[in-house]
N, CA, C and O atoms as a GROMACS GRO file, in nm:
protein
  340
    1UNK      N    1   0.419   8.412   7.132
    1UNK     CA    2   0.507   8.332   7.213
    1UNK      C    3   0.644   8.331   7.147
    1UNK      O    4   0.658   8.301   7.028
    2UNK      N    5   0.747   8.365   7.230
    2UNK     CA    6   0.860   8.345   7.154
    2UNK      C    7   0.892   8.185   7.137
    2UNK      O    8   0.840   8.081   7.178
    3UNK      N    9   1.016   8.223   7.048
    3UNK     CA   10   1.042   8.076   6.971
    3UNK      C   11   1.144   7.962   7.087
    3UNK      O   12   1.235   7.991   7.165
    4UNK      N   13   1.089   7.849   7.060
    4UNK     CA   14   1.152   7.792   7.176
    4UNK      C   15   1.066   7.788   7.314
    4UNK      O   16   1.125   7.728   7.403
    5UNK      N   17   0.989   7.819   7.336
    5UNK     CA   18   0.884   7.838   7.404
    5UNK      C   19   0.714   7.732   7.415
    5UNK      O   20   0.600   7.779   7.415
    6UNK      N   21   0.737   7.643   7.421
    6UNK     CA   22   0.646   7.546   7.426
    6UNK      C   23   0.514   7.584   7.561
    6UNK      O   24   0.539   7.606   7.680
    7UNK      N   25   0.364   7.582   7.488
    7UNK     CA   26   0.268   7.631   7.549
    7UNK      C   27   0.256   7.516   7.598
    7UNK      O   28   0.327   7.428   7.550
    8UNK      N   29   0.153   7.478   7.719
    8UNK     CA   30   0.068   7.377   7.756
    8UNK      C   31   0.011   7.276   7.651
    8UNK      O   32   0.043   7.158   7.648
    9UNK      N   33  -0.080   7.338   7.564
    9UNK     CA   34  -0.093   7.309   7.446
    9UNK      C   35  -0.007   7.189   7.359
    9UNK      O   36  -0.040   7.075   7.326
   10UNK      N   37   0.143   7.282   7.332
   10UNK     CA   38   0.231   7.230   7.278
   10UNK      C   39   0.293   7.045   7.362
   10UNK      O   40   0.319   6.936   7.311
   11UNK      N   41   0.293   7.085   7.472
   11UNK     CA   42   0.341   6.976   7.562
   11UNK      C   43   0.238   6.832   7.551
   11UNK      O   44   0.265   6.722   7.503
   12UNK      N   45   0.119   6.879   7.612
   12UNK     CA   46   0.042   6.761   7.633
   12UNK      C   47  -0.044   6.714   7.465
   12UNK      O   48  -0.087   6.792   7.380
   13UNK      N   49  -0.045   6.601   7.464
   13UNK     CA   50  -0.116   6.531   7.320
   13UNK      C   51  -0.265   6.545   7.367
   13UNK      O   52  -0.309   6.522   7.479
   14UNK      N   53  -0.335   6.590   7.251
   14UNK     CA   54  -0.452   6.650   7.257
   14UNK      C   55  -0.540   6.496   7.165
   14UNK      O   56  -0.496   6.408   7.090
   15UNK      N   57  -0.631   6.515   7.201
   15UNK     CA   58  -0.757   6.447   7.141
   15UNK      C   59  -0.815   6.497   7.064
   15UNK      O   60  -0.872   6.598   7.106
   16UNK      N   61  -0.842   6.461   6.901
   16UNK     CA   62  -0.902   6.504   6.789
   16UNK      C   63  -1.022   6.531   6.828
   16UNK      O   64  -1.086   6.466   6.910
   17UNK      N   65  -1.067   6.657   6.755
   17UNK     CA   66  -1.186   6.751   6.738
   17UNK      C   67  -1.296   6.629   6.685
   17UNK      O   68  -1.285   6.539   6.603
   18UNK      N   69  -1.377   6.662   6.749
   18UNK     CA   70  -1.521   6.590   6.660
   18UNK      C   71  -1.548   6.712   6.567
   18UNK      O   72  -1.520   6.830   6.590
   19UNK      N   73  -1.616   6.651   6.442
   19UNK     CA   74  -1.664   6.740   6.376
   19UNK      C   75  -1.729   6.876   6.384
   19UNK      O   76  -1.693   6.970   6.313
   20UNK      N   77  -1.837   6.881   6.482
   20UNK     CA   78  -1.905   6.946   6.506
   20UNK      C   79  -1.815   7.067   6.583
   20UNK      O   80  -1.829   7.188   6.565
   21UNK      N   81  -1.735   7.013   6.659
   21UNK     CA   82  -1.592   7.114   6.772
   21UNK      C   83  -1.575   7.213   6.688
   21UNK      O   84  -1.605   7.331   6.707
   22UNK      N   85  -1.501   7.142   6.549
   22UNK     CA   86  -1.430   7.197   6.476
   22UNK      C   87  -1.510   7.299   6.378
   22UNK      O   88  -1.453   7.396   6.328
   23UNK      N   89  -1.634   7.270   6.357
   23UNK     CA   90  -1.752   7.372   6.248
   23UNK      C   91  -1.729   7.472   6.336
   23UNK      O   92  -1.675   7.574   6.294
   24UNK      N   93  -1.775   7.459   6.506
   24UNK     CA   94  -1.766   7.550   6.577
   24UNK      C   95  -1.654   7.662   6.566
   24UNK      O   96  -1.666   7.780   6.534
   25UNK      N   97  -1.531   7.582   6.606
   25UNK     CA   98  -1.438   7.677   6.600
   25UNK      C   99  -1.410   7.719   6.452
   25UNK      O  100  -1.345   7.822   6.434
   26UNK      N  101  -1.434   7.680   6.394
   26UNK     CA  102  -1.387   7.731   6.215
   26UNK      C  103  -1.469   7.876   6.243
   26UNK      O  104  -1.412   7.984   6.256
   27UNK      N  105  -1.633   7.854   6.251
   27UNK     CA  106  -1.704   7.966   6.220
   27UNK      C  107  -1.680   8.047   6.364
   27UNK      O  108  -1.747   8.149   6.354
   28UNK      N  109  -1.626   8.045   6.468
   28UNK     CA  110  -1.576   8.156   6.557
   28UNK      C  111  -1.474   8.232   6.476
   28UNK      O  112  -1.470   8.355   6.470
   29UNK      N  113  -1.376   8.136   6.403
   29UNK     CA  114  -1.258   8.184   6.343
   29UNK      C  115  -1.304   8.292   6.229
   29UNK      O  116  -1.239   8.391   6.194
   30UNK      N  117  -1.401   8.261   6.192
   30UNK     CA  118  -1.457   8.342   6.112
   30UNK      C  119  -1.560   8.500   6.143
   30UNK      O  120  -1.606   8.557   6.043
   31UNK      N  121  -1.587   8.555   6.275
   31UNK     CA  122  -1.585   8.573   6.330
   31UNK      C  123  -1.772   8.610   6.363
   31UNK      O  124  -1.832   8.716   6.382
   32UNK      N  125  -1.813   8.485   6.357
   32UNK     CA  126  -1.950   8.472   6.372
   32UNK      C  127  -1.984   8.447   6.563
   32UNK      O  128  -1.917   8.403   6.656
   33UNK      N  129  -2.085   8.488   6.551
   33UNK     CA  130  -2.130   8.452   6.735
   33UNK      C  131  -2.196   8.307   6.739
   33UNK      O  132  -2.210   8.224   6.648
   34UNK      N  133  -2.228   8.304   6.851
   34UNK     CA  134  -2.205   8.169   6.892
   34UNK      C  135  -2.409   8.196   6.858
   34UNK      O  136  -2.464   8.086   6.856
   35UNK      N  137  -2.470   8.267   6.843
   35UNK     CA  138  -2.625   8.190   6.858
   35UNK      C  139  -2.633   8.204   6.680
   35UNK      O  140  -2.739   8.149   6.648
   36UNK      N  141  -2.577   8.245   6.580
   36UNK     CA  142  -2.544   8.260   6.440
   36UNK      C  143  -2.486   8.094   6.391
   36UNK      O  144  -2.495   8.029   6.287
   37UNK      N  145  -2.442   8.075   6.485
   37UNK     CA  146  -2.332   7.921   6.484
   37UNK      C  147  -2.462   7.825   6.511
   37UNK      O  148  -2.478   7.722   6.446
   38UNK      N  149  -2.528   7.856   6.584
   38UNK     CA  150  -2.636   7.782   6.705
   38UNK      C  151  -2.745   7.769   6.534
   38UNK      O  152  -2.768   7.656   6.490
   39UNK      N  153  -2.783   7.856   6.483
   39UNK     CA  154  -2.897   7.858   6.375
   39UNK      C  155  -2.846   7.805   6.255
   39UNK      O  156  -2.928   7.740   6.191
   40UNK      N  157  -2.745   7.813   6.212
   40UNK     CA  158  -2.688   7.730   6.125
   40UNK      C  159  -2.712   7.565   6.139
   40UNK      O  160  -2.786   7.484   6.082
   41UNK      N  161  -2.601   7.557   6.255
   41UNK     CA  162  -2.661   7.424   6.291
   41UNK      C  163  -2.804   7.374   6.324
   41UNK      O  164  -2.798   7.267   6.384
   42UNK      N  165  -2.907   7.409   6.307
   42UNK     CA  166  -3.012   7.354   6.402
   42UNK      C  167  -3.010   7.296   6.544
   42UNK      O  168  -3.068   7.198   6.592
   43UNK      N  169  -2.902   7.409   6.610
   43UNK     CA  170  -2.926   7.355   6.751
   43UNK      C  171  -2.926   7.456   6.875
   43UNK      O  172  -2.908   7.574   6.846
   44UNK      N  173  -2.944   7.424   7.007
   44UNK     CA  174  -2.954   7.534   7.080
   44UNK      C  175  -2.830   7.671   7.116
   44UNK      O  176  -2.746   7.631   7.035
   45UNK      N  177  -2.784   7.761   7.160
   45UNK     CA  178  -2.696   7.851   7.150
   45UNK      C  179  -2.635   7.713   7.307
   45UNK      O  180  -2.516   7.681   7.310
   46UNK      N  181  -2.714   7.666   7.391
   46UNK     CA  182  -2.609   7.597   7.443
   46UNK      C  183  -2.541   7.489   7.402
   46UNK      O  184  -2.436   7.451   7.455
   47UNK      N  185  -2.600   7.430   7.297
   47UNK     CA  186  -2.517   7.302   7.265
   47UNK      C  187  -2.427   7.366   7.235
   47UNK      O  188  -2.328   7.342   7.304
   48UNK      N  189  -2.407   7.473   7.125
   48UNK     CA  190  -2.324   7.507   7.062
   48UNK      C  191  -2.211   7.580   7.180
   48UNK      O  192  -2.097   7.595   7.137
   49UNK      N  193  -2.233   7.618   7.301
   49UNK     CA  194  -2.114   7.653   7.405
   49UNK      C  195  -2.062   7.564   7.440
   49UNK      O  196  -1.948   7.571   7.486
   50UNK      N  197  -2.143   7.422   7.427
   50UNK     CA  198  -2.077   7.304   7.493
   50UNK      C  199  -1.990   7.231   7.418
   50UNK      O  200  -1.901   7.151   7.448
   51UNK      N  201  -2.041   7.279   7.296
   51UNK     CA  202  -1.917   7.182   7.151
   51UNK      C  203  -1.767   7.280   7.225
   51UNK      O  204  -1.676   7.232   7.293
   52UNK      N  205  -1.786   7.428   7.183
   52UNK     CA  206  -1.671   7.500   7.223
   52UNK      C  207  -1.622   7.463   7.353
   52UNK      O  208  -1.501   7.486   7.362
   53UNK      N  209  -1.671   7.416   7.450
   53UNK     CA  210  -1.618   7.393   7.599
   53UNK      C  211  -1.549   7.277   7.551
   53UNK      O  212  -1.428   7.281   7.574
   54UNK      N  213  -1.591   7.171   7.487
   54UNK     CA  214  -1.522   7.058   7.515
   54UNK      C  215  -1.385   7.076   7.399
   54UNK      O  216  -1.289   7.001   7.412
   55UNK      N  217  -1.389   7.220   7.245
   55UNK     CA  218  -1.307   7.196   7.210
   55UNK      C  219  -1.170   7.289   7.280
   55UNK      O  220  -1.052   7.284   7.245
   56UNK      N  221  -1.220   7.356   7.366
   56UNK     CA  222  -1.120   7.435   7.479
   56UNK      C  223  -1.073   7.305   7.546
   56UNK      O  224  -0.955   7.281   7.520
   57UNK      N  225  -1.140   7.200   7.637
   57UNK     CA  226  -1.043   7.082   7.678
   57UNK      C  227  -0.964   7.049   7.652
   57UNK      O  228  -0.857   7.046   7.712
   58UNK      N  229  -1.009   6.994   7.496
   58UNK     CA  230  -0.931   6.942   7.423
   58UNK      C  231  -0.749   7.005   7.425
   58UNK      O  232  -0.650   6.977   7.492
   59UNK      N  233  -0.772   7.079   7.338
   59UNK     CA  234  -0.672   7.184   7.340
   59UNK      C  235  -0.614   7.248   7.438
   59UNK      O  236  -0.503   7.301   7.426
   60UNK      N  237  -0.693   7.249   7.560
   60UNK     CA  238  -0.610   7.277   7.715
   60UNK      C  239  -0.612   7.431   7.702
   60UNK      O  240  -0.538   7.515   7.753
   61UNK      N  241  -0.709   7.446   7.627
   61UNK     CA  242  -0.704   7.622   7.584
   61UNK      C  243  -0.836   7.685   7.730
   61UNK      O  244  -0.940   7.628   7.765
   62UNK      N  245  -0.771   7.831   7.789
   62UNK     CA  246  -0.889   7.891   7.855
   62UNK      C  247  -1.007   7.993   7.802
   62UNK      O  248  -1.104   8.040   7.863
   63UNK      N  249  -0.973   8.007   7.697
   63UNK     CA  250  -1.086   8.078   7.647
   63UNK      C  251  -1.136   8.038   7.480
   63UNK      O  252  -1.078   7.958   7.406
   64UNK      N  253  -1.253   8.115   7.448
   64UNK     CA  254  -1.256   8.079   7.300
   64UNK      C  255  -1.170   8.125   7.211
   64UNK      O  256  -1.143   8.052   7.115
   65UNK      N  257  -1.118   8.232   7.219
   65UNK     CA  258  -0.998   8.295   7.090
   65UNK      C  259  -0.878   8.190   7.107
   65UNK      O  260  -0.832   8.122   7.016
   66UNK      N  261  -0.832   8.191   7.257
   66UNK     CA  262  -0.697   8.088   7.256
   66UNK      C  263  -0.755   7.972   7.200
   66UNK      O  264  -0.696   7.964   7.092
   67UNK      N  265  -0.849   7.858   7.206
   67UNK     CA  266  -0.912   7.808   7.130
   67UNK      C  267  -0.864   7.767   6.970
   67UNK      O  268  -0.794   7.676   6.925
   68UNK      N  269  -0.948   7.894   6.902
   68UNK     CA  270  -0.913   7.892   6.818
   68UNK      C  271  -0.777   7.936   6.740
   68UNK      O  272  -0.746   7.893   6.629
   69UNK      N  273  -0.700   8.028   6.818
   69UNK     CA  274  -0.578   8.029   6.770
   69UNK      C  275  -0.488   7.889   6.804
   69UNK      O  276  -0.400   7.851   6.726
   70UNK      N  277  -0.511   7.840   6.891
   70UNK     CA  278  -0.451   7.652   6.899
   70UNK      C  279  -0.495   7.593   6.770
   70UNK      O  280  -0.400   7.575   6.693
   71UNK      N  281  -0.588   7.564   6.733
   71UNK     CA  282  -0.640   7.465   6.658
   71UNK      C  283  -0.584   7.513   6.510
   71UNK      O  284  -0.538   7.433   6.428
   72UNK      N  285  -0.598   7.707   6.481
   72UNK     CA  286  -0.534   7.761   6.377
   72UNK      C  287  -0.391   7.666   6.336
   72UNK      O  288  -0.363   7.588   6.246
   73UNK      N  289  -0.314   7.725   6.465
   73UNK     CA  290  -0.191   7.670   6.455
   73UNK      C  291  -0.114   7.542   6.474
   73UNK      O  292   0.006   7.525   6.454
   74UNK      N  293  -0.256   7.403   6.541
   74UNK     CA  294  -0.224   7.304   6.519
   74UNK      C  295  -0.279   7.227   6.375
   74UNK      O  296  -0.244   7.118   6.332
   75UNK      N  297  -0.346   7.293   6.336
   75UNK     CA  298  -0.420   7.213   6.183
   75UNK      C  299  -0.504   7.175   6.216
   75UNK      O  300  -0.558   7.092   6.143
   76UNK      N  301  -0.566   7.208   6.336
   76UNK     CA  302  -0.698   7.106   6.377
   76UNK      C  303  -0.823   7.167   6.278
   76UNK      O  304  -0.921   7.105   6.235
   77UNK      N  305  -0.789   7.304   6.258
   77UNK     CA  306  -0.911   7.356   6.161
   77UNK      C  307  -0.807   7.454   6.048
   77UNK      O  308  -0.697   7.498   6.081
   78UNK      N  309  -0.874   7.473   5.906
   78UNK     CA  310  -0.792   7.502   5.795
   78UNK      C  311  -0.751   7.634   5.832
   78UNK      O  312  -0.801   7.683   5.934
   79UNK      N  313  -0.651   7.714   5.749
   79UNK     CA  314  -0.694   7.914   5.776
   79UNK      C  315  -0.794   7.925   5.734
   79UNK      O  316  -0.848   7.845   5.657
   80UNK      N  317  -0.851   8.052   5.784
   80UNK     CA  318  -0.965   8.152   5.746
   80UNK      C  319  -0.976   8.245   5.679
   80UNK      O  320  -0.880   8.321   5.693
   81UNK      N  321  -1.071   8.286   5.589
   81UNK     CA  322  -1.083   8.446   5.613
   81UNK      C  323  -1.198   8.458   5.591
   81UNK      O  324  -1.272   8.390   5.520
   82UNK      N  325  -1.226   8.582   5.677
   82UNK     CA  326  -1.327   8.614   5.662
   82UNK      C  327  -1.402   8.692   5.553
   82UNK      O  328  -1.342   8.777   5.488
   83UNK      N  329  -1.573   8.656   5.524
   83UNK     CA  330  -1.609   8.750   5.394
   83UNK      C  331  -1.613   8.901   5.472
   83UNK      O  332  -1.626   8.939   5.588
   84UNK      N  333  -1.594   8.962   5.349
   84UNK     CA  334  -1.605   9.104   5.397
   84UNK      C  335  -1.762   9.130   5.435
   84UNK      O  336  -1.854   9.072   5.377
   85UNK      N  337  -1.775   9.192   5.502
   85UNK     CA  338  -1.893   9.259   5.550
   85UNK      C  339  -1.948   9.411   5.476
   85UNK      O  340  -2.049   9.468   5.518
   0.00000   0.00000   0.00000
């Protein structure tokens, strides 16, 4: 986005991540799948779409990468990197 350029995102005040949003999106950021995310947690591969749905709300984001590049760039979750493979 160029500079000067305010997203949706940027405009409207967002509602803090619950914890769980944010594990989610950290370990997408990291670039794990969502039923890898699901076994970690002890929970189903849908809960775990539904944490991500509600942290796309949040953020006013339409997909999971925009998602997580919002939250990257609002602080909602730390940087990443990933381990090497």
């Amino acid at each position: 986005m160029s500079p000067g350029r305010e997203s949706a995102a940027d405009r409207h005040p967002r509602r803090r991540l619950s914890p769980r949003e944010r594990y989610v999106l950290e370990h997408l950021a990291l670039g794990e799948e969502i039923p890898e995310i699901a076994q970690r947690l002890g929970v189903t591969v849908e809960t775990v779409r539904t944490y991500a749905k509600a942290a796309m709300r949040k953020l006013d984001a339409r997909t999971r990468p925009q998602a997580v590049a919002i939250a990257l760039r609002t602080g909602e979750i730390p940087p990443v990197t990933p381990p090497v493979r």
